[in-house]
TIMAR-218391 format. One record per residue (C-alpha): residue in one letter; y, z, x; residue number from 1. Coordinates in steps of 0.05 Angstrom, whole numbers, plus 5000, padded with zeros to 4 digits. Each point is the difference from the previous one (the first is absolute). Last residue first. Example, Ala and Ser with C-alpha at 12.3 -4.5 7.8 and 13.67 -1.06 7.14 Angstrom:
BEGIN
<atom><type>S</type><y>4979</y><z>5143</z><x>5273</x><seq>2</seq></atom>
<atom><type>A</type><y>4931</y><z>5013</z><x>4973</x><seq>1</seq></atom>
***
This chain:
BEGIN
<atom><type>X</type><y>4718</y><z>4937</z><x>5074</x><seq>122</seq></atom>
<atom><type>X</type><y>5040</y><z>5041</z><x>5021</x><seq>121</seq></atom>
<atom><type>X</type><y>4963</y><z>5026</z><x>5061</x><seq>120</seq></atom>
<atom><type>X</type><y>5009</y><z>4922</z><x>5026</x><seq>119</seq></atom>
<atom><type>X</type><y>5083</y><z>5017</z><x>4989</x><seq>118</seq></atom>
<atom><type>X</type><y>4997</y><z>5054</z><x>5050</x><seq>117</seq></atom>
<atom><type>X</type><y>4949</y><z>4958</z><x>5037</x><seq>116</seq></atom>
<atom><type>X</type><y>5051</y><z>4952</z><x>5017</x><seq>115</seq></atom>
<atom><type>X</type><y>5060</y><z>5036</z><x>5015</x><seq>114</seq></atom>
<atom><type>X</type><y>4984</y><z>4988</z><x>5083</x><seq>113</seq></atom>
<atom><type>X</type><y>4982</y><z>4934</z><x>5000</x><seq>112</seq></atom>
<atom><type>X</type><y>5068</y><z>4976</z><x>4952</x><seq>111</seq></atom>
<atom><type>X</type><y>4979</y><z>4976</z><x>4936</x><seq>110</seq></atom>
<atom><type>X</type><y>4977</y><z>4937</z><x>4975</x><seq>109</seq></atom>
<atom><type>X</type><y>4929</y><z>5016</z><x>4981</x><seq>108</seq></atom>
<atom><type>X</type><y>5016</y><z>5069</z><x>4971</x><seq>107</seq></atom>
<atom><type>X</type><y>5062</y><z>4976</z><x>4957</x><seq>106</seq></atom>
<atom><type>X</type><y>4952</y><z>4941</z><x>4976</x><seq>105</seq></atom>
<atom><type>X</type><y>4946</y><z>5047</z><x>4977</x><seq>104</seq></atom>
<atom><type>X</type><y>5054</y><z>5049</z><x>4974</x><seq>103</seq></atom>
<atom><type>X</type><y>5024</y><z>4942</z><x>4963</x><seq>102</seq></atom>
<atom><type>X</type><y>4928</y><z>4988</z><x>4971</x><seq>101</seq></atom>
<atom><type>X</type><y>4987</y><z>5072</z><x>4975</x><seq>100</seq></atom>
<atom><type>X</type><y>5066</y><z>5002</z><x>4964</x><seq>99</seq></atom>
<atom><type>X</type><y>4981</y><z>4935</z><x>4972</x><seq>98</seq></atom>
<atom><type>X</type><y>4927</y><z>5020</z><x>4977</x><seq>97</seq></atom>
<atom><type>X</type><y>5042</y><z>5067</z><x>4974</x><seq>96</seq></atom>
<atom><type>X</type><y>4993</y><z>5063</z><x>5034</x><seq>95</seq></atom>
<atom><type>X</type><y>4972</y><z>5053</z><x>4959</x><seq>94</seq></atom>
<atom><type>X</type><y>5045</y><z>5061</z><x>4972</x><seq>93</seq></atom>
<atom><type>X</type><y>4963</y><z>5075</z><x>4988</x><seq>92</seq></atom>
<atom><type>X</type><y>5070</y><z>5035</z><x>5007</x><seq>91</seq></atom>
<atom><type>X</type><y>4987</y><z>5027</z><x>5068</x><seq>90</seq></atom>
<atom><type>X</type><y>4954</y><z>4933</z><x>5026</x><seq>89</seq></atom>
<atom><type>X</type><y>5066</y><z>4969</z><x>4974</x><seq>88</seq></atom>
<atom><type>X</type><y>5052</y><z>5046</z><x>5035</x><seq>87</seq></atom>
<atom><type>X</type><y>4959</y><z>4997</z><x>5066</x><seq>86</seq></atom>
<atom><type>X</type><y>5008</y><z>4923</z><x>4993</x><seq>85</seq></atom>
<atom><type>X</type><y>5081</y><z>4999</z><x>4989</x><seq>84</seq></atom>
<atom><type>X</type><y>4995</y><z>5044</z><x>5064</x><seq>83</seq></atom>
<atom><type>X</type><y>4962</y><z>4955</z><x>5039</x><seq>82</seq></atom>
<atom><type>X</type><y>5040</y><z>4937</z><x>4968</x><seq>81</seq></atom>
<atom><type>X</type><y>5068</y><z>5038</z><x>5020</x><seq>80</seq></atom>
<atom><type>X</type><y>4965</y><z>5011</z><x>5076</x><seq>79</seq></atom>
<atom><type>X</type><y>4984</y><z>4929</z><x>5008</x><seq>78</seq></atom>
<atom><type>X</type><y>5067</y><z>4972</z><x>4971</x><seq>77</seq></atom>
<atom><type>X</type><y>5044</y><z>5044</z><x>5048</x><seq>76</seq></atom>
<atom><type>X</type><y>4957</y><z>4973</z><x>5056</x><seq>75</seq></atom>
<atom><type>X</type><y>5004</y><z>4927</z><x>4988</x><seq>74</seq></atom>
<atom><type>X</type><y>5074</y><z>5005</z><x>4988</x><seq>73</seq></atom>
<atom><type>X</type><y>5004</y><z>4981</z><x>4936</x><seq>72</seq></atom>
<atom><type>X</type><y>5041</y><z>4928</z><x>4978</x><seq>71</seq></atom>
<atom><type>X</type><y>4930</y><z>4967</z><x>4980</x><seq>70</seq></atom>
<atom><type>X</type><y>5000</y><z>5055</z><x>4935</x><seq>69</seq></atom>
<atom><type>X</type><y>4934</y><z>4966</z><x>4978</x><seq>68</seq></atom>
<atom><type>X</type><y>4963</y><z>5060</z><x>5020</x><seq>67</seq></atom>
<atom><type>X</type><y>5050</y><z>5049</z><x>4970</x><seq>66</seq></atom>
<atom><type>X</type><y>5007</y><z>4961</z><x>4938</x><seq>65</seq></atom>
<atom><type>X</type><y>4927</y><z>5014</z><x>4994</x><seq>64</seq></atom>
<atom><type>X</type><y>4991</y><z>5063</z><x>5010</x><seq>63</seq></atom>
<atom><type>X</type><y>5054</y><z>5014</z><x>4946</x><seq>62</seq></atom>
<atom><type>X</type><y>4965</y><z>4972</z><x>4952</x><seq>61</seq></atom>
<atom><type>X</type><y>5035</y><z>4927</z><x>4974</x><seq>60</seq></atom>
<atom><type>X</type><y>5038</y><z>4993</z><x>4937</x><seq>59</seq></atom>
<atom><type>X</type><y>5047</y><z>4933</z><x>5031</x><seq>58</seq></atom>
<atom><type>X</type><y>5063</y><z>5034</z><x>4986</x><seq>57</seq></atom>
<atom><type>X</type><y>4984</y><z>5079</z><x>4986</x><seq>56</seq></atom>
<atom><type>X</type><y>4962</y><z>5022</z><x>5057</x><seq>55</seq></atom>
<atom><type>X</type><y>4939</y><z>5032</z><x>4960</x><seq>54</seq></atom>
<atom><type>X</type><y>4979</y><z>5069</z><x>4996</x><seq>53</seq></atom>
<atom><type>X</type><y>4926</y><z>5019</z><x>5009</x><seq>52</seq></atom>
<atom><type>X</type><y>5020</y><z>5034</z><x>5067</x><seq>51</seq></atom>
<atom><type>X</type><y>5032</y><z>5055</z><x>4957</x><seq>50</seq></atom>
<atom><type>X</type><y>5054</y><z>5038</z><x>5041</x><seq>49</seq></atom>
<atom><type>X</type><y>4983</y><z>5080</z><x>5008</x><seq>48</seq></atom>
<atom><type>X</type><y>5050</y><z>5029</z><x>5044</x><seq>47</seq></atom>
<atom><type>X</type><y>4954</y><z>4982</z><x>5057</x><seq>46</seq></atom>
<atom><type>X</type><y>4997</y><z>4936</z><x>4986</x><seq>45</seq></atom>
<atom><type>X</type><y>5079</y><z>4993</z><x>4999</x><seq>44</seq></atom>
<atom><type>X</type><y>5008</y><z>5025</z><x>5063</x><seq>43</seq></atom>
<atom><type>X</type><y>4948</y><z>4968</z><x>5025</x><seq>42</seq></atom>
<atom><type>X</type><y>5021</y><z>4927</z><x>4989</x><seq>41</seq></atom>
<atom><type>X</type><y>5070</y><z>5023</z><x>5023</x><seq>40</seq></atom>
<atom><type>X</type><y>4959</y><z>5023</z><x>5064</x><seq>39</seq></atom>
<atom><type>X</type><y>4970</y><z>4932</z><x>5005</x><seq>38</seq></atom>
<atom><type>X</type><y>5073</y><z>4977</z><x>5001</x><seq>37</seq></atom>
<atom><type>X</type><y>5030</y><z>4939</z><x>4957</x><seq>36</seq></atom>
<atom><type>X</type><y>5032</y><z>4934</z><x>5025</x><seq>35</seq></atom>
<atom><type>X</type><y>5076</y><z>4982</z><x>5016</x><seq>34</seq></atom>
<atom><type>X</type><y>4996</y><z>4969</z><x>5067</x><seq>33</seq></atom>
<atom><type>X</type><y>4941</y><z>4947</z><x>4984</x><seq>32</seq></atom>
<atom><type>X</type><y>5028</y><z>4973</z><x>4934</x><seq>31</seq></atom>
<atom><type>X</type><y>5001</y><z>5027</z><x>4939</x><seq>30</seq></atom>
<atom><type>X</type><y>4967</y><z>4967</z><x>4937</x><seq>29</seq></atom>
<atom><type>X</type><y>4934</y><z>5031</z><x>5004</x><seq>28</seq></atom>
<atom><type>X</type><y>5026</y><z>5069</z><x>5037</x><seq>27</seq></atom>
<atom><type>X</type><y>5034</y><z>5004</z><x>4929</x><seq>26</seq></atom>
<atom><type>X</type><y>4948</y><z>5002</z><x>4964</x><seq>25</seq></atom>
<atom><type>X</type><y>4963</y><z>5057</z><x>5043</x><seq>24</seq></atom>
<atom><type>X</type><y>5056</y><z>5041</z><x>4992</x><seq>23</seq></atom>
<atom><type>X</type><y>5006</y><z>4992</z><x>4928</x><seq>22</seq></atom>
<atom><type>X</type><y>4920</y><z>5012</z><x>4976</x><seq>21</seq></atom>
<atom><type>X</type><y>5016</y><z>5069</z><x>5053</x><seq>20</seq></atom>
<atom><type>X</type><y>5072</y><z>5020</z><x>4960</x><seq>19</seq></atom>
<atom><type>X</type><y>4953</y><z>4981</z><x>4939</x><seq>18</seq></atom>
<atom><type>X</type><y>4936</y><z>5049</z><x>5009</x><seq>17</seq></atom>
<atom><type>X</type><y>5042</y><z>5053</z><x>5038</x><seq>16</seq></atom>
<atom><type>X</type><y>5041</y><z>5001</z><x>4934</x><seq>15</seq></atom>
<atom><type>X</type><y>4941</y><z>5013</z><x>4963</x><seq>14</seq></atom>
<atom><type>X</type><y>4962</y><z>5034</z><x>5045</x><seq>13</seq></atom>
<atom><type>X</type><y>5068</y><z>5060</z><x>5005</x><seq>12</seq></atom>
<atom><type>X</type><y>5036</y><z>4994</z><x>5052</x><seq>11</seq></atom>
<atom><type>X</type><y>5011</y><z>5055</z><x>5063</x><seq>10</seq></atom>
<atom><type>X</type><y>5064</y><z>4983</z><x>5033</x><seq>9</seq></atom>
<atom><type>X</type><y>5019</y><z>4935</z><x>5020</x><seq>8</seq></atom>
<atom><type>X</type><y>5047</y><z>5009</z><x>5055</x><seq>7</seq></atom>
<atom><type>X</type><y>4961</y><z>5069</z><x>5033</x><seq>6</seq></atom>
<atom><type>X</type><y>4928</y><z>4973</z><x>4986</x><seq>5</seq></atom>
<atom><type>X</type><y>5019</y><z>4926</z><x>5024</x><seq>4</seq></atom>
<atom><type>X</type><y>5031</y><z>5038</z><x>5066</x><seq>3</seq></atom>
<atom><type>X</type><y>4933</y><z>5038</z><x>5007</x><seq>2</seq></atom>
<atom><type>X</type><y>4959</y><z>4939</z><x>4994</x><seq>1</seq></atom>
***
């Protein structure tokens, strides 16, 4: 997080809000050595992102390009959709039916020991 803080600086929501919409697009397209950090996720959380924003292509929530993101290590997904979650319950947000059923499939297919970190999503 630290090195984010120091690289990035401290952003303002609105430019937290896209750098975060682009990060997450891009982990859509990229393959499995060129994904996004959980602590990028933060980063740009904690400067104030808007979880209601959109990745631009396909105009999906955030969440949800995260869960459909198959090229995420399981772990780095799980704590990006935790802190994409605290954001919503922050800012008021419910989970989409879809939302909610990816994280049902997420939780059922997950490795043993991640599993109730993505049942407590739910």
């Amino acid at each position: 997080l630290k090195i984010f803080k120091l690289n990035l600086g401290d952003l303002v929501p609105e430019e937290s809000s896209r750098m975060l919409a682009n990060c997450i697009e891009n982990g859509l397209v990229a393959d499995n050595y060129h994904q996004f950090y959980a602590e990028e996720v933060e980063h740009y959380l904690h400067c104030g992102a808007e979880v209601g924003a959109v990745v631009t292509n396909d105009r999906l929530p955030l969440l949800h390009a995260v869960l459909l993101n198959d090229n995420l290590r399981e772990s780095v997904a799980l704590r990006s959709c935790e802190l994409l979650q605290s954001a919503y319950r922050k800012q008021r947000k419910a989970l989409s039916a879809k939302e909610r059923e990816l994280l049902e499939e997420k939780h059922s297919g997950s490795s043993q020991d991640l599993r109730d970190r993505w049942k407590s999503m739910l």
